[in-house]
N, CA, C and O of each residue as an XYZ file, in Angstrom:
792
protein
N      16.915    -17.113     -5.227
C      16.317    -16.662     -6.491
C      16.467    -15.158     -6.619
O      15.985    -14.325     -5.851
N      17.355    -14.881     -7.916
C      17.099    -13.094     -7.976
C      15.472    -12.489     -8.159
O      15.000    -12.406     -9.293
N      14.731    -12.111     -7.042
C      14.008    -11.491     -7.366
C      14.111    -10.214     -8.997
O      13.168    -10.157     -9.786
N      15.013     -9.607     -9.127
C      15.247     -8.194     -9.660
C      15.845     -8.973    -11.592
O      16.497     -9.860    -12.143
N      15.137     -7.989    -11.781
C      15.929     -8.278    -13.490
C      17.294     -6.945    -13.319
O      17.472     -6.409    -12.225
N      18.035     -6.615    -14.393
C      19.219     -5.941    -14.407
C      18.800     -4.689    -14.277
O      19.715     -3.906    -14.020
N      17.650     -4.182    -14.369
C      17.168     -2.860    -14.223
C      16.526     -2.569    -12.502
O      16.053     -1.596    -11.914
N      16.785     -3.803    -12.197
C      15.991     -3.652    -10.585
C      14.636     -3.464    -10.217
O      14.150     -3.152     -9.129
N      14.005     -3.757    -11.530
C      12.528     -3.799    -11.103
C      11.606     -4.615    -11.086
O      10.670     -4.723    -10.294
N      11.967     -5.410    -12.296
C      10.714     -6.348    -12.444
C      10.993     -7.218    -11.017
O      12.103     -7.368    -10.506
N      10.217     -7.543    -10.704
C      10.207     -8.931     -9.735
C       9.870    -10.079    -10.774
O       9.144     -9.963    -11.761
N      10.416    -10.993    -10.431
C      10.337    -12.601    -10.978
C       9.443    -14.104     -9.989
O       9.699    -15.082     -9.287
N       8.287    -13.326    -10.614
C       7.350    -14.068     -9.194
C       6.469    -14.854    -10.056
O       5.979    -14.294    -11.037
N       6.175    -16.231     -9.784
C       5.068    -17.183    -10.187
C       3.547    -16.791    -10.105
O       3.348    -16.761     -8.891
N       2.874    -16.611    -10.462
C       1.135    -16.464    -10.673
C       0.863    -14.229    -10.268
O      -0.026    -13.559     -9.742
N       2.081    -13.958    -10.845
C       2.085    -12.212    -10.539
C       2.858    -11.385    -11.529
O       3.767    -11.889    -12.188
N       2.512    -10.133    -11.641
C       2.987     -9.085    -12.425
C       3.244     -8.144    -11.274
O       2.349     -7.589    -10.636
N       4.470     -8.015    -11.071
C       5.235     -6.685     -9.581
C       6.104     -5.683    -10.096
O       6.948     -5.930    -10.956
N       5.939     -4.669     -9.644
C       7.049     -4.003    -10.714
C       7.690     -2.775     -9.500
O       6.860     -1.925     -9.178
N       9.044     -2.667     -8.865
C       9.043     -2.172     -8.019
C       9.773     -0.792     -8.272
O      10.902     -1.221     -8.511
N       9.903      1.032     -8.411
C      10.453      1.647     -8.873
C      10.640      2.445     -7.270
O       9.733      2.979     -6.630
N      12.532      2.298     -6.759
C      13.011      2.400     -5.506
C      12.802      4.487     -5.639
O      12.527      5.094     -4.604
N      12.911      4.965     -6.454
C      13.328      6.169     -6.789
C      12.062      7.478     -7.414
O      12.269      8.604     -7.867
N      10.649      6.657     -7.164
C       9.554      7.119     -7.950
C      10.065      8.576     -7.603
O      11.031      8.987     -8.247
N       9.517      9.364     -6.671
C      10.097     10.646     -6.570
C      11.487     10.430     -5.669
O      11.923      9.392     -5.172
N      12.024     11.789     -5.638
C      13.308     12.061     -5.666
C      13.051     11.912     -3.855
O      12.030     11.541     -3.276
N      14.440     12.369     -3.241
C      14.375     12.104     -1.749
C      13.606     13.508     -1.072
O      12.824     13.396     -0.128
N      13.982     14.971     -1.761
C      13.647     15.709     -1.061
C      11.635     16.434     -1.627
O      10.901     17.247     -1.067
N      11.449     15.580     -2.966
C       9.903     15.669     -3.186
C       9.159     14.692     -2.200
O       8.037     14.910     -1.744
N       9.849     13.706     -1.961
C       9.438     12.464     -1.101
C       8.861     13.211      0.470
O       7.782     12.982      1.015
N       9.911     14.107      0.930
C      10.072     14.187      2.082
C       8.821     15.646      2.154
O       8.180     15.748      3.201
N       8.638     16.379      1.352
C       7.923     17.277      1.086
C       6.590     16.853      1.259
O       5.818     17.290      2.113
N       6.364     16.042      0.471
C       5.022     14.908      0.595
C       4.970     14.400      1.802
O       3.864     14.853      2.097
N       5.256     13.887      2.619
C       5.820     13.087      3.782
C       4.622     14.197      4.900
O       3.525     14.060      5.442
N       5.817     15.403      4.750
C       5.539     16.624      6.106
C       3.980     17.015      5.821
O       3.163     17.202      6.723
N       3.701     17.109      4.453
C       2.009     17.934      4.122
C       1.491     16.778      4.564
O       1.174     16.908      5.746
N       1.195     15.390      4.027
C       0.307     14.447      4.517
C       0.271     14.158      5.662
O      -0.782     13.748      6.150
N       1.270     14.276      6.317
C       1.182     13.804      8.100
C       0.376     15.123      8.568
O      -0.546     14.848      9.335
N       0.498     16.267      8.322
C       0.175     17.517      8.357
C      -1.456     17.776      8.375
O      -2.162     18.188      9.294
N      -1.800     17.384      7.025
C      -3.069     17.752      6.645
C      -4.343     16.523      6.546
O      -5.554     16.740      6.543
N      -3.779     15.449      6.483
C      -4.639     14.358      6.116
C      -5.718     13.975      7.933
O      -5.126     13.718      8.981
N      -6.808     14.026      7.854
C      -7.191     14.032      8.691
C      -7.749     12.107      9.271
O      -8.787     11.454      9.157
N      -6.352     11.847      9.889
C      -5.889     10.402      9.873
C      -7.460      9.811     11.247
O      -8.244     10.301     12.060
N      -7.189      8.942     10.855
C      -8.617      8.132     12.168
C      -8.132      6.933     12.569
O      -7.072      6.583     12.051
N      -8.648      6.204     13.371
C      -8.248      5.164     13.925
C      -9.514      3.845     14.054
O      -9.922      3.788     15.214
N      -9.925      3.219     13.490
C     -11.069      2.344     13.812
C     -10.838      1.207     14.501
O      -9.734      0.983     14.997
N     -11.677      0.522     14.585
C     -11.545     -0.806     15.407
C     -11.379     -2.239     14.426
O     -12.134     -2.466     13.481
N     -10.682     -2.801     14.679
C     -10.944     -4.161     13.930
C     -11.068     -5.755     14.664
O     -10.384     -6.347     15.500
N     -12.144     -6.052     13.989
C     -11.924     -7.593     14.732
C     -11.692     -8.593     14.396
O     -12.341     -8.838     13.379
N     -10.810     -9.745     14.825
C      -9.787    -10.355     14.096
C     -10.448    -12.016     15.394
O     -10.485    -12.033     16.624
N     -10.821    -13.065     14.440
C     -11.179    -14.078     15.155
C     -12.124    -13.743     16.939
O     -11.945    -14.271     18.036
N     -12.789    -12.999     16.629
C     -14.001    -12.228     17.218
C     -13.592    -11.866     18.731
O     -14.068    -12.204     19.815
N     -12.159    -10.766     18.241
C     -11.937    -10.240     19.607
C     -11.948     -8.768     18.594
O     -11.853     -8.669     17.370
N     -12.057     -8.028     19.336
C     -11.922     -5.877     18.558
C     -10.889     -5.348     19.340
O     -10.889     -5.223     20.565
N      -9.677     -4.933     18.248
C      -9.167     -4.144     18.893
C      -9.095     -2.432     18.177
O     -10.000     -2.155     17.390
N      -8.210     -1.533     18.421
C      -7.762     -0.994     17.539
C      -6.662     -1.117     16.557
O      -5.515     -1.495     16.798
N      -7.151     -0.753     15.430
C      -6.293     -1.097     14.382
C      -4.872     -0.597     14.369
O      -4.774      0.624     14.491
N      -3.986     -1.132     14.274
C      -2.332     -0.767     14.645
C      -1.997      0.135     13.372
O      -0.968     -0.231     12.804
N      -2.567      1.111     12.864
C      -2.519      2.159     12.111
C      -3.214      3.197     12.278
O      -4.231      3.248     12.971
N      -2.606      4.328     11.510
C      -3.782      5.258     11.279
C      -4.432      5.352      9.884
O      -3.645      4.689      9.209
N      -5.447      5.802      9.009
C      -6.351      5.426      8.098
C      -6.912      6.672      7.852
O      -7.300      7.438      8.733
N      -6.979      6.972      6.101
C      -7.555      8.024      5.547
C      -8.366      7.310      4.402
O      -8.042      6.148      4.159
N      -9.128      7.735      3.856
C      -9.668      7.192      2.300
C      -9.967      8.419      1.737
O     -10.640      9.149      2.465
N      -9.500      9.099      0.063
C     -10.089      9.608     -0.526
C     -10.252      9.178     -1.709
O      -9.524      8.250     -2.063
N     -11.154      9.671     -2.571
C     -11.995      9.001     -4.113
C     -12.534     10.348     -4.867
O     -13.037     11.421     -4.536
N     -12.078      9.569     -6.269
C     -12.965     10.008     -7.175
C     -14.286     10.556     -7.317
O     -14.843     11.602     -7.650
N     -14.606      9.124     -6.828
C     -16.419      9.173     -6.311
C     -16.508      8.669     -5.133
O     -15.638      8.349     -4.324
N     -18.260      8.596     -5.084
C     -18.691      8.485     -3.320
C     -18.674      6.896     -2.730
O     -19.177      6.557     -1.659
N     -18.167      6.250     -3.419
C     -18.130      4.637     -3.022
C     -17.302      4.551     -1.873
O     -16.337      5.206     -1.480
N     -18.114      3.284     -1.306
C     -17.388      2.942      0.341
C     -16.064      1.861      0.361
O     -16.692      0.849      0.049
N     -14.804      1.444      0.501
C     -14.228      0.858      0.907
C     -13.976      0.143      1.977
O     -13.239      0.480      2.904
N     -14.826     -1.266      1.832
C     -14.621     -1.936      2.909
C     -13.688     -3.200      2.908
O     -13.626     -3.779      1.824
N     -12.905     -3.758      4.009
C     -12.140     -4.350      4.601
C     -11.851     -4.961      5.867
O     -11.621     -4.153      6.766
N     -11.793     -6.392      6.228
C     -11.571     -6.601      7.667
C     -13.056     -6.229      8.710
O     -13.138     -6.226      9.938
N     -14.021     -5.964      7.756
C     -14.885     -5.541      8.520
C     -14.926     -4.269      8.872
O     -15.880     -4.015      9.607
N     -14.214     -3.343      8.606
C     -14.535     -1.966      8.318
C     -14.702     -1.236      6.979
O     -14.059     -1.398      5.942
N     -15.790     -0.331      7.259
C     -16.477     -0.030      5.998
C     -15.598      1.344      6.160
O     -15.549      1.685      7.342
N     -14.748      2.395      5.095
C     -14.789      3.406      4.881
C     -15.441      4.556      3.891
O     -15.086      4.461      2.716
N     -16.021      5.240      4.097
C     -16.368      6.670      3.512
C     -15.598      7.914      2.743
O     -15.323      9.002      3.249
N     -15.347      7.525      1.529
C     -14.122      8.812      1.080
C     -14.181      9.957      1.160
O     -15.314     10.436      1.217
N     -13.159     10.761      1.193
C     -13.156     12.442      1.168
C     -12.927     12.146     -0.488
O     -12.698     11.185     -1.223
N     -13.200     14.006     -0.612
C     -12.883     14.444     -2.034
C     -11.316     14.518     -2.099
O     -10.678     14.869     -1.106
N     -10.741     14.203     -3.211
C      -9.020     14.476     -3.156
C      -9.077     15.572     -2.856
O     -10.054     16.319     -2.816
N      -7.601     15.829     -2.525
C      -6.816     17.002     -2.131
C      -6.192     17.119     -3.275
O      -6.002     16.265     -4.142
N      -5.692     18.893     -3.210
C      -4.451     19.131     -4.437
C      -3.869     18.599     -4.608
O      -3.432     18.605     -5.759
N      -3.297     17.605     -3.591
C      -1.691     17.146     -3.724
C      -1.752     15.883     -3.913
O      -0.793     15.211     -4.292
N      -3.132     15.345     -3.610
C      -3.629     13.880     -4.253
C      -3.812     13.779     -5.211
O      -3.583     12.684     -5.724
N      -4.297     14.789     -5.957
C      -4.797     14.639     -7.387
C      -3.616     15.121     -8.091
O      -3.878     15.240     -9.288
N      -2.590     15.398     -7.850
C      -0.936     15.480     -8.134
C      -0.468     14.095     -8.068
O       0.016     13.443     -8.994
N      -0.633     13.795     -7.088
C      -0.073     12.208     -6.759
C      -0.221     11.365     -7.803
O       0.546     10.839     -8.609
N      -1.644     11.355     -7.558
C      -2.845     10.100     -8.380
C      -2.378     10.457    -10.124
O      -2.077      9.454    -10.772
N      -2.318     11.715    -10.815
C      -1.931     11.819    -12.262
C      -0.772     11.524    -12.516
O      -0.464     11.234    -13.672
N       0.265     11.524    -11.380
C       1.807     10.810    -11.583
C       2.158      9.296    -11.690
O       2.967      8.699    -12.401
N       1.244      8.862    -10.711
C       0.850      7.576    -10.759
C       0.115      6.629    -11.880
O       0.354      5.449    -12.140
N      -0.784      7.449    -12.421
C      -1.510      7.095    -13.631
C      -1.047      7.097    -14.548
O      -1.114      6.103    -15.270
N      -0.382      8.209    -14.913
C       0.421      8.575    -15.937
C       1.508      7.256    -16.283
O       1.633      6.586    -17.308
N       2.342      7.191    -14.749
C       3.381      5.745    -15.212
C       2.679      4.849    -15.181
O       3.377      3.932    -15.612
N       1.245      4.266    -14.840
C       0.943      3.225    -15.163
C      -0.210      2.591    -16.051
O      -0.912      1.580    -16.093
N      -0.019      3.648    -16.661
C      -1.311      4.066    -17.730
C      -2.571      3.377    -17.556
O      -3.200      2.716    -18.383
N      -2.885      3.681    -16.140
C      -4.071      3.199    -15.354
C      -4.920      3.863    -14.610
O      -4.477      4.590    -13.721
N      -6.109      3.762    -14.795
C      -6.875      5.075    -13.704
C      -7.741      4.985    -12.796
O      -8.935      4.693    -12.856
N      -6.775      5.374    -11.551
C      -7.220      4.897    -10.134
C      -8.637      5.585     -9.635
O      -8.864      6.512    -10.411
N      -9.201      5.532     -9.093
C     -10.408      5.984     -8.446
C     -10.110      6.557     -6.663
O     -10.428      7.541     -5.995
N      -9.405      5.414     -6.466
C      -9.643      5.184     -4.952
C      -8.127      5.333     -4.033
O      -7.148      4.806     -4.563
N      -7.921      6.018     -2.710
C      -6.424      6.309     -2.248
C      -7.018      6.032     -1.222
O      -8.070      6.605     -0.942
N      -6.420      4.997     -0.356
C      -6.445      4.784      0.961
C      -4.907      4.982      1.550
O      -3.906      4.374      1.170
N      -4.973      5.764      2.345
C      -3.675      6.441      3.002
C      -3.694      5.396      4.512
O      -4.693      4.998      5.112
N      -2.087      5.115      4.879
C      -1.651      4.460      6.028
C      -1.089      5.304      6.397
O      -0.722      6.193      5.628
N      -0.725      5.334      8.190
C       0.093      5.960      9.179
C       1.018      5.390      9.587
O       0.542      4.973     10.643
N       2.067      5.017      9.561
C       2.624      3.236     10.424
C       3.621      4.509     11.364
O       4.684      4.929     10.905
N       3.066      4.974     12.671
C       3.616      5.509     13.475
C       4.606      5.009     14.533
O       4.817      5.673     15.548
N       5.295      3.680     14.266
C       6.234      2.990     15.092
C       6.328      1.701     14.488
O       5.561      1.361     13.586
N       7.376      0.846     15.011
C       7.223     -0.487     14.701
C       6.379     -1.309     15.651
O       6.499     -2.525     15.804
N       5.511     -0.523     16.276
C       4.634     -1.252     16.871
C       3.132     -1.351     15.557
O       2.314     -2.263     15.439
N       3.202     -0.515     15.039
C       2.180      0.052     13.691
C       2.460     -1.136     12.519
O       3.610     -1.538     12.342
N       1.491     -1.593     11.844
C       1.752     -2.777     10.902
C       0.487     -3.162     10.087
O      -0.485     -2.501     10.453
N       0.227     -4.012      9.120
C      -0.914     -4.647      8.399
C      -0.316     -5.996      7.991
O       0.593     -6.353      7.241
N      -1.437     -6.761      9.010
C      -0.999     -8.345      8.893
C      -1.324     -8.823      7.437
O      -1.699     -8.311      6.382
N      -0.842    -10.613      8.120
C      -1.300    -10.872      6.029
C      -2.701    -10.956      5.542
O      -3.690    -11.434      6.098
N      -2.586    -10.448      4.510
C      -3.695    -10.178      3.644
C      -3.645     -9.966      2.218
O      -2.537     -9.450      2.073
N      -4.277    -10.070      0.862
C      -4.438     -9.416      0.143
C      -5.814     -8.495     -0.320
O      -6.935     -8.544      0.186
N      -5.398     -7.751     -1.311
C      -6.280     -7.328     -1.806
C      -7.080     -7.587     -2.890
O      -7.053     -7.051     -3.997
N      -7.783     -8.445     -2.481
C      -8.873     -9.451     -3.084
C     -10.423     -9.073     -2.966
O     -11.303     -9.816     -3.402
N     -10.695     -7.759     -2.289
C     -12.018     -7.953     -2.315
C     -13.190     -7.924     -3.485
O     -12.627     -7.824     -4.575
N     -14.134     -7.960     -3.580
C     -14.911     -8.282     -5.245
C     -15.255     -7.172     -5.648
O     -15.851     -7.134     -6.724
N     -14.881     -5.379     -4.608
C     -15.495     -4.153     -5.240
C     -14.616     -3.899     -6.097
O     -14.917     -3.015     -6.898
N     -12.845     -4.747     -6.291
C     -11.458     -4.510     -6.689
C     -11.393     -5.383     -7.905
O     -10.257     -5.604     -8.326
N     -12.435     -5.940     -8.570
C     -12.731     -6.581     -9.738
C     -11.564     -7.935    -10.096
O     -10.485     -7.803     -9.519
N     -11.654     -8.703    -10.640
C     -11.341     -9.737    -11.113
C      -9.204    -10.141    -11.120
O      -8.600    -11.171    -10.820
N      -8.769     -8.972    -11.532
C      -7.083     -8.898    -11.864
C      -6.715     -7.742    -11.065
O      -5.957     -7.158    -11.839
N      -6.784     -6.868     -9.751
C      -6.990     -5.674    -10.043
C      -5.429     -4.700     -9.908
O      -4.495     -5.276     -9.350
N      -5.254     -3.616    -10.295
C      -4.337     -3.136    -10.155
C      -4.270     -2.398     -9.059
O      -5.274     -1.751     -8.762
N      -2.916     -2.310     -8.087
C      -2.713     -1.608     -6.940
C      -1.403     -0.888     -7.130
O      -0.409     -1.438     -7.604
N      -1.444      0.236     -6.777
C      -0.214      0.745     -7.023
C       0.277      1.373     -5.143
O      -0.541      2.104     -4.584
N       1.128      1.127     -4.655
C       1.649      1.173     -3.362
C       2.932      2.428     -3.579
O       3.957      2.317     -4.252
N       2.475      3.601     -2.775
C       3.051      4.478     -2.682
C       4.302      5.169     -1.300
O       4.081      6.293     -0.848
N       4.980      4.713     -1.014
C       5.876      5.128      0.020
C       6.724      6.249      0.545
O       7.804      6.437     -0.016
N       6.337      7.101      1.657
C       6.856      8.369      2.218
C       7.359      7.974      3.774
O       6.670      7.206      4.445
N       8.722      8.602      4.353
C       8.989      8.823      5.182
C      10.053      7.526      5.708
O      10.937      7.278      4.887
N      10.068      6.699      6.941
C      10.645      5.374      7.168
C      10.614      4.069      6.511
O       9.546      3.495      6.303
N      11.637      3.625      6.206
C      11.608      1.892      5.648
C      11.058      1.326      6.315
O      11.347      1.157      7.500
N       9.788      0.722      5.535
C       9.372     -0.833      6.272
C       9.337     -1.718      5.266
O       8.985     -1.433      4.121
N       9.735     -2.938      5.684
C      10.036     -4.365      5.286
C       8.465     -4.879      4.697
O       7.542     -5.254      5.419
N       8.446     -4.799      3.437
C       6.947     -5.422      2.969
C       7.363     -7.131      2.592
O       8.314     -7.517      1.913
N       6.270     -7.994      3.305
C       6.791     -9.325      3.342
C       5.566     -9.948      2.177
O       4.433     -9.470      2.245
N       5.774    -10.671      1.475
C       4.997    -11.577      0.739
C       5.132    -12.676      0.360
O       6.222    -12.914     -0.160
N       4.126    -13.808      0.442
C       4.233    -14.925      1.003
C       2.949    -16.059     -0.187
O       1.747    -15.865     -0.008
N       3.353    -17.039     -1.188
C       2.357    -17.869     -1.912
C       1.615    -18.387     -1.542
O       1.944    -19.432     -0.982
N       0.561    -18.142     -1.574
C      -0.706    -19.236     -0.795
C      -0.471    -20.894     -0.797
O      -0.836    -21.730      0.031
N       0.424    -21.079     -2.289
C       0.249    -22.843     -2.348
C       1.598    -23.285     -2.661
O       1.835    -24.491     -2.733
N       2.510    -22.406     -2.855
C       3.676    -22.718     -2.634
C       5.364    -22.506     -1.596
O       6.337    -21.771     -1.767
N       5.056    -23.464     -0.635
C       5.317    -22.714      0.490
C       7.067    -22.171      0.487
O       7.468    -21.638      1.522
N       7.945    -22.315     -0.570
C       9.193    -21.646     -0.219
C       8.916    -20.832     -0.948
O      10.018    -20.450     -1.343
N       7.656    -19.841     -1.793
C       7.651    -18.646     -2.111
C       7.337    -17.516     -1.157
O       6.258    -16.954     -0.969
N       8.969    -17.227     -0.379
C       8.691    -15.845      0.410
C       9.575    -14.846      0.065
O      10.680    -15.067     -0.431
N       9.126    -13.747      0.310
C      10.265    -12.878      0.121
C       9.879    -11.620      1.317
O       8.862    -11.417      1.980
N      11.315    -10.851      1.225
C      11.238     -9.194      1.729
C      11.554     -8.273      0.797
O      12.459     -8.703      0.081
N      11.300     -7.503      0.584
C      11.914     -6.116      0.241
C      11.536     -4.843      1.130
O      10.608     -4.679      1.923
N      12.421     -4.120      0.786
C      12.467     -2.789      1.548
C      11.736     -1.950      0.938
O      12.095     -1.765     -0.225
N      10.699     -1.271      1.326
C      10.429     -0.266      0.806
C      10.750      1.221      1.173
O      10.133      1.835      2.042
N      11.863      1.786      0.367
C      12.183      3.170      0.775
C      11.206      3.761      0.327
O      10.309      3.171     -0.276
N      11.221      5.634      0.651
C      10.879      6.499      0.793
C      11.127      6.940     -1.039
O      12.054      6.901     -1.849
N       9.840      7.302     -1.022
C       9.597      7.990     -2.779
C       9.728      6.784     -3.887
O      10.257      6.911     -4.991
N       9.197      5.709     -3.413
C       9.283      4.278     -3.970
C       7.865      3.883     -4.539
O       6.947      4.668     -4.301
N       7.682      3.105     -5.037
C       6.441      2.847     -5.953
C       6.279      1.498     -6.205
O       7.032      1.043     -7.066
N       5.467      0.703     -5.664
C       5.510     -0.999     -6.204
C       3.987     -1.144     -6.581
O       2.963     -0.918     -5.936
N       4.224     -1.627     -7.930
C       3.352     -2.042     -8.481
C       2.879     -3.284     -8.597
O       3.733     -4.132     -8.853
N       1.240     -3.825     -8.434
C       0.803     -5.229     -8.112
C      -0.127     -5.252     -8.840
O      -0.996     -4.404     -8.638
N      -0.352     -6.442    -10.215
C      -1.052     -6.651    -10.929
C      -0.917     -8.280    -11.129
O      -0.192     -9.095    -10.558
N      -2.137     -8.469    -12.414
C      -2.443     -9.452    -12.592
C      -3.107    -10.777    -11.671
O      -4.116    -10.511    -11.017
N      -2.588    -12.132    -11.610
C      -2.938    -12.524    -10.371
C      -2.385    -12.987     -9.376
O      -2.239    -14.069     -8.808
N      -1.962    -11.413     -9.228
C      -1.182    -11.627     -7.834
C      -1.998    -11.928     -6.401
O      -1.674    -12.558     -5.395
N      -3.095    -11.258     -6.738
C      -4.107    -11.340     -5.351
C      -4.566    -12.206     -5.226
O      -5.002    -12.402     -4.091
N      -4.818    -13.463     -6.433
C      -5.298    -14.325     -5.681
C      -4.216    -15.502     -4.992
O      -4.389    -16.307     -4.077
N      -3.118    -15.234     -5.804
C      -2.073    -16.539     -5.602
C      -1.171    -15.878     -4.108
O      -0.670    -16.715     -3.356
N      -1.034    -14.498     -3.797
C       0.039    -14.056     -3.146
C      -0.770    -13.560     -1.781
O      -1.968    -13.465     -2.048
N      -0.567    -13.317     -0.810
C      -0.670    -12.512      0.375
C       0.699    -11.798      0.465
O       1.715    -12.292     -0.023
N       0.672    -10.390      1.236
C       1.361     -9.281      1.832
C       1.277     -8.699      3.376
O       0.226     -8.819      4.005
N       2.178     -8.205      3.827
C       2.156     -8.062      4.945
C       3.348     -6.357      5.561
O       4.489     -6.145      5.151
N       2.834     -5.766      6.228
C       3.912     -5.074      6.792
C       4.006     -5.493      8.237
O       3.172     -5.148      9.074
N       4.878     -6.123      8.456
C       4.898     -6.940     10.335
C       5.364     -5.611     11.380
O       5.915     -4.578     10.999
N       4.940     -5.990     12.920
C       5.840     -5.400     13.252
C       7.026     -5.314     13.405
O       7.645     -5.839     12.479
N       7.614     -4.897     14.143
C       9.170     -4.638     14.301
C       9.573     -4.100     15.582
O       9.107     -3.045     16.012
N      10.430     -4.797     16.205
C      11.153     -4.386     17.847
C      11.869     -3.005     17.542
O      11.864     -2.136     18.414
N      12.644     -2.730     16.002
C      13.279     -1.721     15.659
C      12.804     -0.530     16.066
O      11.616     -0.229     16.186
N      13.949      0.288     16.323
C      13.504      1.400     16.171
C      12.816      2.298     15.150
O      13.311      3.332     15.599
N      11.905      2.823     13.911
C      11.688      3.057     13.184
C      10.263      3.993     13.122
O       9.127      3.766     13.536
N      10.941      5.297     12.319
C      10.328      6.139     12.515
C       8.986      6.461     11.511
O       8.697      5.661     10.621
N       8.496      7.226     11.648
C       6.781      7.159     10.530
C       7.119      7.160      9.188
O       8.060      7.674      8.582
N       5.991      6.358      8.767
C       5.709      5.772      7.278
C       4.375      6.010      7.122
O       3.480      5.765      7.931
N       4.277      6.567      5.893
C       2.888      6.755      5.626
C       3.019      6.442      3.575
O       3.728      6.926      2.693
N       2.037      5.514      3.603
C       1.560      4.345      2.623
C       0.364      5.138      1.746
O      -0.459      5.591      2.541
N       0.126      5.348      0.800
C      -0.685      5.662     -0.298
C      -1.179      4.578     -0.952
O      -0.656      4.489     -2.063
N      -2.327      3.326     -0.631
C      -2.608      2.776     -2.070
C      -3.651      3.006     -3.117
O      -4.679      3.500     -2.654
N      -3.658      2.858     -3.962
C      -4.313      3.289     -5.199
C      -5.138      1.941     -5.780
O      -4.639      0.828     -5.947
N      -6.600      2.353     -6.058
C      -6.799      1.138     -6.325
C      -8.605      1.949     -6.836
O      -9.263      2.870     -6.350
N      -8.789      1.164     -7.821
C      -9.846      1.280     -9.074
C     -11.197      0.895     -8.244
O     -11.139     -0.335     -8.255
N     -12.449      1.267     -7.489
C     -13.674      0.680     -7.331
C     -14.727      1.338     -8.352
O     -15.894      0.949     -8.371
C-alpha cells in the first residue's frame, strides 16, 4: 500500500489523519537546534514500571508548558518548566503550520539504539477526546513503527529524518499505537519534541 500521496505527505491510513513534512526545517537549522537542546535542556531520567517490575526509562525526558499542569504517563507524573527562547520559536513554527495551539513540549533523548519508547499511544484523558500531536525531529534517524489495534496487517515504518515534522490527528489514538524500538544499529542521538494541548 502507498502510504504517501504525490506530494509525500499525506499518509493513507484507516481510522487517522497523519501528515508527515521530511524537510520542516532545513538540515543546517535542524542541526543548530539539535547542538542548543542537547546543550541546554536540563534532560532527567525517571523510573518506569512496566508489568510491576521498575526500571529506568530507556530515555532521557524534559517537559516544558505554557502553564503549570502535570503530564502524566506510564506512571510517571511530570512537572513543566517555563519555555525557553528557542521553544517558544519552535512551538510558533509549529502552530503556525498547524493552525493549532500547543500548550505542552515534552522533549526525548534517544542516546543510542539501545534508547527507545515501546508501543503506546497517546491517549491519555488530560489530551482530550481527538487530540492533536505534532512530533518534532533533531539529530539521528529513527524508525517510528505503527501498528492498528484491530486490524492486524495495518503496519508500517517510516523514517524519521532530522528537521522533519509528523503530524497525528483525529482518531488516530484510539485506533493506532506507535513505537520507536530499539536497534542493534549503530545510531547516533535523537532528540524528539512532542507537542501536545493539556
Amino acid at each position: 500500500m502507498d502510504l504517501f500521496s504525490t506530494e509525500k505527505t499525506h499518509l493513507h491510513l484507516p481510522n487517522a489523519e497523519v501528515l508527515y513534512i521530511p524537510n520542516f526545517y532545513n538540515p543546517d537549522k535542524a542541526d543548530a537546534y539539535f547542538q542548543h537542546l542537547k546543550a541546554t535542556i536540563p534532560w532527567q531520567q525517571d523510573d518506569i514500571t512496566i508489568f510491576g517490575k521498575t526500571y529506568p526509562q530507556p530515555r532521557l525526558t524534559a517537559l516544558f508548558a505554557t502553564n503549570t499542569k502535570p503530564y502524566s504517563y506510564s506512571n510517571i507524573t511530570m512537572v513543566p518548566k517555563n519555555l525557553t527562547e528557542e521553544l517558544k520559536l519552535i512551538k510558533t513554527d509549529i502552530e503556525d503550520f498547524c493552525n493549532h495551539e500547543f500548550t505542552t513540549i515534552l522533549l526525548n533523548l534517544y542516546r543510542n539504539g539501545a534508547d527507545s519508547n515501546g508501543w503506546h499511544a497517546d491517549n491519555e484523558k488530560t489530551l482530550g477526546t481527538n487530540p492533536v500531536i505534532a512530533s518534532l525531529s533533531f539529530g539521528a534517524i529513527r524508525t517510528f513503527h505503527f501498528k492498528h489495534r484491530n486490524i492486524s496487517d495495518e503496519k508500517y515504518k517510516l523514517n524519521l529524518e532530522s528537521g522533519s515534522l509528523l503530524i497525528m490527528k483525529g482518531e488516530m489514538q484510539h485506533f493506532w499505537l506507535h513505537q520507536i524500538a530499539k536497534t542493534k544499529r549503530t545510531v547516533n542521538e535523537r532528540i524528539n519534541l512532542t507537542f501536545r494541548t493539556l
